[in-house]
N, C-alpha and C positions, 0 to 999 in steps of 0.2 A: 212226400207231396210231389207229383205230378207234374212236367210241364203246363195243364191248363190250369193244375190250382194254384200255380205260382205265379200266374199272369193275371186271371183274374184275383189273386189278393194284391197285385201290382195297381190293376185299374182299381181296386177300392179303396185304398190310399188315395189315390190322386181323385178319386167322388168326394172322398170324407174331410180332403183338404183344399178346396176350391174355392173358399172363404179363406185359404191361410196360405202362410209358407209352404210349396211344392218343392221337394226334395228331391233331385234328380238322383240322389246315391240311395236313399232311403228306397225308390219307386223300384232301382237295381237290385236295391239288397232283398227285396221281395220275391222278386224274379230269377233269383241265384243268378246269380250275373253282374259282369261289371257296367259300368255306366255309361261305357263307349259300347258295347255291343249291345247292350238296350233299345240304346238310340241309332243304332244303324239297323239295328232289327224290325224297330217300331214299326215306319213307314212301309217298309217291302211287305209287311203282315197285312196292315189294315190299311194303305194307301196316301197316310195323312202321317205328316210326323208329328214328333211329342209336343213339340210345343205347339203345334198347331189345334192338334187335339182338346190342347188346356183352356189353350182361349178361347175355341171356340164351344167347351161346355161351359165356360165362366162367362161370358156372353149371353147364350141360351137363358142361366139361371138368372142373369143380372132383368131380362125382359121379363122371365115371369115374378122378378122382386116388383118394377115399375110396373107390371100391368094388378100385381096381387095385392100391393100394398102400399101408403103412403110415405113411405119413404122418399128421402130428397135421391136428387140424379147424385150431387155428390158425395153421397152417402155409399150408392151402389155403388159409383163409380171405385170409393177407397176398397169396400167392401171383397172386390172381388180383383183387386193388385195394380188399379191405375191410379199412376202420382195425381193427377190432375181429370178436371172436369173434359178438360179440352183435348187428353190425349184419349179418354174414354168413349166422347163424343162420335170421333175419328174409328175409331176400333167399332162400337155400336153400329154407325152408317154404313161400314166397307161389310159387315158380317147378312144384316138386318134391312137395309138398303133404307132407313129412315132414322131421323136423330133421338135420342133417349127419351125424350119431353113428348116425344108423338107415339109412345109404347103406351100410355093408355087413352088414347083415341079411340073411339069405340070403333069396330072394324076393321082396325089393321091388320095387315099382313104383316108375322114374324116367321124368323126361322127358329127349328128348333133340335139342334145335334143331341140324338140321344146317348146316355151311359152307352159304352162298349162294354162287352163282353165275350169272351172267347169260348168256343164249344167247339165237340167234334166234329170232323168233317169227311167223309167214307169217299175217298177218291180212286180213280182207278189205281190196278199198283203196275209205274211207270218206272222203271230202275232208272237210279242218279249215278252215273260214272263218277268217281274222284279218287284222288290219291294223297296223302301227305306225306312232304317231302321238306326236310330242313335243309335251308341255305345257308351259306356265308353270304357276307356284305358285297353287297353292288352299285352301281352309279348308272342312273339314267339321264337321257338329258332330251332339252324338248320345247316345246313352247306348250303356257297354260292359260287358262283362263275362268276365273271365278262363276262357277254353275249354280243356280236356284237349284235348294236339297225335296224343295217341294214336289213329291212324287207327279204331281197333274203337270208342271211346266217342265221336272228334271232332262227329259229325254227331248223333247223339242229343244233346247238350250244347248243341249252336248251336242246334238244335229247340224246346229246352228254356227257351233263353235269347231266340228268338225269343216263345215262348209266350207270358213272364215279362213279355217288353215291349208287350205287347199289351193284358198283365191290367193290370199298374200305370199306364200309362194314358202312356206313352212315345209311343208309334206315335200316339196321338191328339194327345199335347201338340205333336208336331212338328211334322206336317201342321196344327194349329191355325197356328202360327205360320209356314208355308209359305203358308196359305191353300188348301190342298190338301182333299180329300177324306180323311174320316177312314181309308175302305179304302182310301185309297192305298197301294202295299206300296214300299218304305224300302230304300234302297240298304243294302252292308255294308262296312266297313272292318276288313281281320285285319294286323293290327298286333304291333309289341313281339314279337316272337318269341324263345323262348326255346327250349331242349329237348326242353323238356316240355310247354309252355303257351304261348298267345298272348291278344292281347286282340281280343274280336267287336266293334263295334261296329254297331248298327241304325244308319244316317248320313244324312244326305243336305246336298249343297253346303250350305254358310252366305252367303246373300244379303249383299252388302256392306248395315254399315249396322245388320244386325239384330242385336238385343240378344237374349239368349238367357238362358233361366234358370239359375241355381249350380248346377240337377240334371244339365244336361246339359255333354257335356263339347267342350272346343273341340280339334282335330283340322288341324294346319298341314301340308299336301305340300306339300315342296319341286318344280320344274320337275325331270321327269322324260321319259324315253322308256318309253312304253305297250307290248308287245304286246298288242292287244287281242282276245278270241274271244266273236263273238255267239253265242246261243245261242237259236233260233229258241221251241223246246220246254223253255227253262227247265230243262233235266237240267244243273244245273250239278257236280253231284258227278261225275255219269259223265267232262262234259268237263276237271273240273278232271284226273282218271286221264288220259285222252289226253293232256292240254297235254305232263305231264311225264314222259311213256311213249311217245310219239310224235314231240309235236313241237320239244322240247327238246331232245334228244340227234340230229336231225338238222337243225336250225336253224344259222344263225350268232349265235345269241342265247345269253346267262344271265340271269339273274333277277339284282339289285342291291338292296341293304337300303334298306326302304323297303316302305308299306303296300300291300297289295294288295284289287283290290275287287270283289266279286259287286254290281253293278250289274242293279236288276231294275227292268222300267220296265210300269204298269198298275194292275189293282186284285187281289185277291182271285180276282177271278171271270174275270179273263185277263191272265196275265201273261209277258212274255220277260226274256231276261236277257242281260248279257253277264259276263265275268273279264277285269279288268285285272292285268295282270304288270309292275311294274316291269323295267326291260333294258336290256343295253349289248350290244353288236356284242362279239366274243370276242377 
């Protein structure tokens, strides 16, 4: 079986159970793959992560149950994973822009997210630089701050959170004590992955030896295998898209829990970069 026939029988589990219990290890064990690189994969593929995906097809189908059939709202609402009338309501309005009870109104405007599915796609052939290279343990240290995993807000928020550490006087304090140059630009550590949210950190190595302020936080990887992609021109958002669009799904590599890092090496005024991926052989 194929990488596309193992993603699409991943999405038809998650069609065939949108009325029931969703399996995040089951949706994995489809897609030969563990459950953390699934879901760090999802989003970079199709733009929306997984859970985002679920609710808003169990959404979709819950409007054509109210506009199709007479069924009570609290009924859809159980039907498709909400505890209550009222946290359903709330989910309906933010998706739909109107409350459950106004889904058969005659003339309404709904929204309607269709099935995904994955097919081929004949792109130009762009060579990916990488290497993999196993470490021993290291300690970074840095200031962080909790990022939306939501691909539409993720990069505006790290921008933002970039700025934030620049104003408050982070990016100076650290390079003070690197002995670095205050424009020096500050590797990143994305960490803690949750659903929904991860943690940014601005990072860079922790010198054995050096004592570091309470404001800044200390950061321990364990000895890992790297895949690593330099990135001559710094477009690291376009490569992060390739890494897991490309060359993930025909590698013999997954991604393993544990931080991953935009390493950028220079100043302000000329800088490269590379993405480290945690990895293990499949």
């Amino acid at each position: 079986m194929d990488w596309l026939d193992r993603m699409n029988s991943a999405m038809e589990y998650i069609e065939t159970n949108l009325a029931d219990n969703i399996v995040y290890d089951e949706i994995a064990q489809r897609a030969c793959c563990s459950t953390y690189h699934f879901q760090r994969m999802f989003p970079f593929i199709t733009g929306v992560s997984l859970s985002e995906y679920i609710r808003r097809r169990r959404l979709t189908l819950a409007a054509f149950d109210l506009q199709t059939t007479d069924a009570k709202v609290i009924d859809v609402a159980m039907k498709y994973g909400y505890d209550s009338p009222e946290a359903f309501a709330r989910a309906f309005k933010n998706l739909h822009g109107i409350m459950p009870i106004s889904a058969r109104d005659k003339g309404v405007s709904l929204k309607a997210y269709p099935r995904m599915s994955f097919h081929i796609s004949i792109k130009g052939d762009i060579e990916m630089n990488y290497r993999i290279e196993s470490k021993g343990p290291f300690e970074m240290f840095g200031a962080y701050g909790l990022v939306n995993s939501d691909p539409q807000k993720v990069y505006a928020e790290v921008a933002q959170f970039r700025q934030q550490c620049d104003v408050d006087g982070s990016v100076e304090g650290m390079n003070g004590l690197l002995g670095r140059f205050s424009n020096t630009i500050l590797h990143a550590a994305l960490y803690d992955h949750t659903g929904t949210s991860f943690k940014y950190m601005v990072s860079y190595f922790l010198p054995k030896g050096l004592e570091i302020p309470e404001r800044f936080t200390r950061l321990s990887v364990p000895a890992l295998t790297w895949a690593i992609f330099p990135e001559p021109q710094c477009d690291l958002i376009k490569l992060w898209g390739r890494i897991y669009s490309e060359w993930f799904p025909t590698s013999e590599y997954e991604q393993v829990e544990g931080p991953s890092f935009e390493m950028y090496y220079g100043t302000a005024e000329y800088v490269t970069g590379e993405i480290w991926i945690p990895v293990k052989k499949k």
